[in-house]
N, C-alpha and C positions, 0 to 999 in steps of 0.2 A: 695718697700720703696725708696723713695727719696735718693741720695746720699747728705751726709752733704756739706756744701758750704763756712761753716767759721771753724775753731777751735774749736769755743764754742760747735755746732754743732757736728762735732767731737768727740769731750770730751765725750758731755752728750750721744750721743749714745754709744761711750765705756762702759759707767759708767752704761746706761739704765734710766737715766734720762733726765728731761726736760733741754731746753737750757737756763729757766727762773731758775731749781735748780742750775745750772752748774756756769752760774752766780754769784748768789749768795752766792756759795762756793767759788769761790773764791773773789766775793767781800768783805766776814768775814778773808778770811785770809791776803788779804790786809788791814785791819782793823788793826787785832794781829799784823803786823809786824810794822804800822806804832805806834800802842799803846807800842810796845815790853819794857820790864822794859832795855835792855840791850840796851847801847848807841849806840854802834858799829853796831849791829840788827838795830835799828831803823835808825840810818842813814843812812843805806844801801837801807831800804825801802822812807827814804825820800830824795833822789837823784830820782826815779822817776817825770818826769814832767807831771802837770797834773793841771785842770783849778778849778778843787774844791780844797779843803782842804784836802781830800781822792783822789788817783787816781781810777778810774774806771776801772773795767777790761780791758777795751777798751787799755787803756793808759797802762797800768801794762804790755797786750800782745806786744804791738807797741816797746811798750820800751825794753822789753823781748829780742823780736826780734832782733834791734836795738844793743842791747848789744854782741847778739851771736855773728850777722854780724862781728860788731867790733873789737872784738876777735879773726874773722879768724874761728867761729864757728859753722857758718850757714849753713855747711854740716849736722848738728845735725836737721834741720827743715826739710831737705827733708825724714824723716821717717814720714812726714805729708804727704799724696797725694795730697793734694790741695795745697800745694806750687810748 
């Protein structure tokens, strides 16, 4: 079998899913958090940068990332092998 090449990747073969379900799990929970009835929650999700009205997984992981870094956190990403 192929070794995975992105996160998403990753993930869904963790989980034993497609990269198209992997997606899409998290694209609904990026949904929930920007819908979130709690103010605090939902801003937190909308400080995400992103070019729809929803961020995309794509942008969700980038920013993810982005924030570990900034933090001084991104020792926590090399438990990925593909970083």
């Amino acid at each position: 079998m192929e070794e995975p090449k992105t996160l998403f990747e990753l993930w869904a073969k963790e989980r034993n899913i497609t990269v198209e379900e992997m997606r899409a799990n998290i694209a609904a929970r990026i949904e929930q958090g920007m819908n979130d009835p709690d103010p605090e929650k939902r801003a937190s999700w909308e400080q995400i940068p992103r070019t729809g009205e929803i961020p995309t997984p794509e942008e969700w992981l980038r920013y993810a990332v982005e924030k570990l870094e900034e933090e001084g956190r991104g020792d926590l990403l090399r438990w990925y092998k593909i970083f």
